[in-house]
Z-matrix of the N, CA and C atoms (Angstrom, degrees):
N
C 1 1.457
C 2 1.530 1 108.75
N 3 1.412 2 116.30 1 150.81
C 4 1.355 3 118.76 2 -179.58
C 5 1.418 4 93.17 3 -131.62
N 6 1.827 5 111.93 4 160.38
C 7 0.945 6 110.98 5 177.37
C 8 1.494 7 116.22 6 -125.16
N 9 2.066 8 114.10 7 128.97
C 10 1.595 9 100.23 8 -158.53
C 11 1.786 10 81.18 9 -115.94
N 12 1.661 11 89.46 10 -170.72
C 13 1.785 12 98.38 11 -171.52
C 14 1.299 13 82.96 12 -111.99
N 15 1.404 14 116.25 13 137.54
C 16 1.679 15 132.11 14 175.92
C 17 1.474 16 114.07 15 -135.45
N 18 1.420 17 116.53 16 78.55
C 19 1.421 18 130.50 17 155.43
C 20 1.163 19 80.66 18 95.17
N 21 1.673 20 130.27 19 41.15
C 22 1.526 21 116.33 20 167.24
C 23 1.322 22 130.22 21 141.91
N 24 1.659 23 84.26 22 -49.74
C 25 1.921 24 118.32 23 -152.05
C 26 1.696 25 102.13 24 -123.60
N 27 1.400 26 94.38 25 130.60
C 28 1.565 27 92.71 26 -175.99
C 29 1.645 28 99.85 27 -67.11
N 30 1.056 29 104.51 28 161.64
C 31 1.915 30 139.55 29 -153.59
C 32 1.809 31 100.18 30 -150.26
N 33 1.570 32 91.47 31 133.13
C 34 1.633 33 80.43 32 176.89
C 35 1.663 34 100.41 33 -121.30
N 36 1.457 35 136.84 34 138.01
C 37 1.317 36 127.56 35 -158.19
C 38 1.833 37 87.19 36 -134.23
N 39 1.315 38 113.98 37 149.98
C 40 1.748 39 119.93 38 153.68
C 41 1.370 40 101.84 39 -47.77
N 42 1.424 41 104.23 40 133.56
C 43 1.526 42 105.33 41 148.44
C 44 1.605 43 145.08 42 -52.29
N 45 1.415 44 121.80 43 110.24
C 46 1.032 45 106.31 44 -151.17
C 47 1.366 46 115.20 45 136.86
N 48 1.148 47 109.25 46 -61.32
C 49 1.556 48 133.11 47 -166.38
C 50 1.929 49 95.58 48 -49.92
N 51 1.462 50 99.84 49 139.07
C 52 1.243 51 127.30 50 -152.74
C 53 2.119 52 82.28 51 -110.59
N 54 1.403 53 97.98 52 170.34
C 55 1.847 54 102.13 53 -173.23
C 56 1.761 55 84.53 54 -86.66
N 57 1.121 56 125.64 55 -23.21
C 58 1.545 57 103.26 56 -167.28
C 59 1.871 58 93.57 57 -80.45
N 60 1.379 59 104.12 58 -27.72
C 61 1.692 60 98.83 59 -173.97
C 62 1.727 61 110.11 60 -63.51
N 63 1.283 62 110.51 61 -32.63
C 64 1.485 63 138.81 62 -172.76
C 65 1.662 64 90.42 63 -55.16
N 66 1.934 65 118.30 64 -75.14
C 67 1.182 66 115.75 65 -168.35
C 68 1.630 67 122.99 66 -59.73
N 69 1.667 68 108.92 67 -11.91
C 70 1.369 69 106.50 68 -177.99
C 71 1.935 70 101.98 69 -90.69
N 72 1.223 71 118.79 70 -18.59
C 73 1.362 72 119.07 71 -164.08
C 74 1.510 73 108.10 72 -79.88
N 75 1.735 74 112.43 73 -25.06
C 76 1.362 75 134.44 74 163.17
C 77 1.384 76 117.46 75 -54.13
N 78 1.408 77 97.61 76 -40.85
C 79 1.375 78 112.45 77 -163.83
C 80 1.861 79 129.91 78 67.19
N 81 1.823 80 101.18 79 46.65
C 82 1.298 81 104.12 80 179.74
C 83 1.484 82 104.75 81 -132.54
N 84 1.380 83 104.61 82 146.21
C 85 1.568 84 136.50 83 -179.44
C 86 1.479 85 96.24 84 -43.39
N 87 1.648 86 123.35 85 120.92
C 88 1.768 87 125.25 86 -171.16
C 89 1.590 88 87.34 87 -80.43
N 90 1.207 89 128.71 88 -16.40
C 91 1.711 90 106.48 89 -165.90
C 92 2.217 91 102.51 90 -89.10
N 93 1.259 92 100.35 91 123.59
C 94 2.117 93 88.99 92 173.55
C 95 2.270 94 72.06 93 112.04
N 96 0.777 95 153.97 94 30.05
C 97 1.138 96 139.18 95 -169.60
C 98 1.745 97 117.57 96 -144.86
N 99 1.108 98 106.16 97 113.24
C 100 1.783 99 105.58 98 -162.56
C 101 1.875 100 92.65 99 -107.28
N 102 1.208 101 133.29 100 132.96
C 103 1.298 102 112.61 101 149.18
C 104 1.767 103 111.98 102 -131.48
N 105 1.184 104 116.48 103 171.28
C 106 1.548 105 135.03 104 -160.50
C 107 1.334 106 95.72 105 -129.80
N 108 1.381 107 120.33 106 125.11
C 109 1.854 108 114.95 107 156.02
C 110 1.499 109 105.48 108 -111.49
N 111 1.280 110 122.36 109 122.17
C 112 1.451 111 120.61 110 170.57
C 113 1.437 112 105.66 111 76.12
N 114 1.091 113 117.83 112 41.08
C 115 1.862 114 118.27 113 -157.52
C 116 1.202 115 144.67 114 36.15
N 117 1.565 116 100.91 115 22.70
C 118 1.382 117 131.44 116 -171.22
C 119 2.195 118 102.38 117 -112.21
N 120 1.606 119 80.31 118 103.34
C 121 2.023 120 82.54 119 176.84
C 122 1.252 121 120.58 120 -65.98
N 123 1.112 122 118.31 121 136.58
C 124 1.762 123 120.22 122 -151.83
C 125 1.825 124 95.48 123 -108.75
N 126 0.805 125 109.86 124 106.39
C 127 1.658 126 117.69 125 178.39
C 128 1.637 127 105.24 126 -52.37
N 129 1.570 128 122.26 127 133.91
C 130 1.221 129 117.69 128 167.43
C 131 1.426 130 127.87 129 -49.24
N 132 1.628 131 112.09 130 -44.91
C 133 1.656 132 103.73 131 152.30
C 134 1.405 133 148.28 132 -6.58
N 135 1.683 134 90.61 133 -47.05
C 136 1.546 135 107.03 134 -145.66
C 137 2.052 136 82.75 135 -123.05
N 138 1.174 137 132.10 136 24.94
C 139 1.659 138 121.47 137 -178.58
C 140 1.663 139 94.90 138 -107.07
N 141 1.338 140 126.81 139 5.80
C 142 1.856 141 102.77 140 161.71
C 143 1.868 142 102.86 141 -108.25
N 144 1.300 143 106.14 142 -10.07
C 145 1.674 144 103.12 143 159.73
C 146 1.482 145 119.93 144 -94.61
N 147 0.906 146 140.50 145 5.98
C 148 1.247 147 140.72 146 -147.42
C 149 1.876 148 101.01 147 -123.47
N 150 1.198 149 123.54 148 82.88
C 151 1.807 150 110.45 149 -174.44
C 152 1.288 151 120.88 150 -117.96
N 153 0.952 152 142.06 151 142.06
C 154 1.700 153 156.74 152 -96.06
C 155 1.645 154 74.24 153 -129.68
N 156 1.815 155 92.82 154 143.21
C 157 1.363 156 112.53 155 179.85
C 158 1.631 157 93.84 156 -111.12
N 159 1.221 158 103.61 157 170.92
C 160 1.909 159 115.45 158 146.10
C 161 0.957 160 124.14 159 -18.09
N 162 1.289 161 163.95 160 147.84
C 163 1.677 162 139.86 161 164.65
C 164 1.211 163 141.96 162 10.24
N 165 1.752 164 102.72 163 55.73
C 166 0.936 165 128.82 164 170.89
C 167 1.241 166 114.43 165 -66.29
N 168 1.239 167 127.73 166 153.60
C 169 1.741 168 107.35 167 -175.13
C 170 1.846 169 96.51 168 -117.85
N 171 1.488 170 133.62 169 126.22
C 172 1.419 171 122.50 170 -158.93
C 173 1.299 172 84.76 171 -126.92
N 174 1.352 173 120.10 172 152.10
C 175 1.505 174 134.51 173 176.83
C 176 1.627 175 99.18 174 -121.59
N 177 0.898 176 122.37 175 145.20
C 178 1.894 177 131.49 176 157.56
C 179 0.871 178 119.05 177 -140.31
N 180 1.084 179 110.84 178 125.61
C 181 1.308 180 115.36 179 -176.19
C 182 1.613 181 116.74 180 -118.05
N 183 1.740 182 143.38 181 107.49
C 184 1.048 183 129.90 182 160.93
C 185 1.269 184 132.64 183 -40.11
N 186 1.347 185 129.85 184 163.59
C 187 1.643 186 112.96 185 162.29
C 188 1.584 187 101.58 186 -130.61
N 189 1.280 188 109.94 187 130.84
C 190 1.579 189 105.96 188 -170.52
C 191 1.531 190 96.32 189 -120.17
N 192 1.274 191 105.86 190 177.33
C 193 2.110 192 115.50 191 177.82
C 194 1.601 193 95.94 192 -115.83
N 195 0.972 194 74.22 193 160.61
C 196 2.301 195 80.05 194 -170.91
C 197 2.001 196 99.22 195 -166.51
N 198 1.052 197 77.21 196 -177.70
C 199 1.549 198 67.11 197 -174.76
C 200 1.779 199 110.42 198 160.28
């Protein structure tokens, strides 16, 4: 297990684990979903190549409708 920063708060993920593995381990819907590693926005393309280091620092952000 490694441990990354997720919206703040340490998060502990398998080693390995990729940002798309990240959004399924959460258990949230990838579509409405922005995330950042290191303040760098991670293109949906690129979240089953893309895998979380040590203190990585990850941002997510939902997008909701309001009004």
């Amino acid at each position: 297990m490694i441990e990354i920063i997720l919206n703040g708060s340490a998060y502990q993920v398998p080693e390995l684990t990729t940002i798309d593995g990240l959004v399924e381990q959460i258990g949230l819907q990838k579509k409405g979903v922005a995330i950042a590693v290191n303040s760098e926005v991670i293109p949906k393309s690129n979240w089953t190549e893309k895998s979380l280091l040590s203190q990585d620092k990850v941002e997510l952000l939902t997008i909701t409708q309001g009004g």
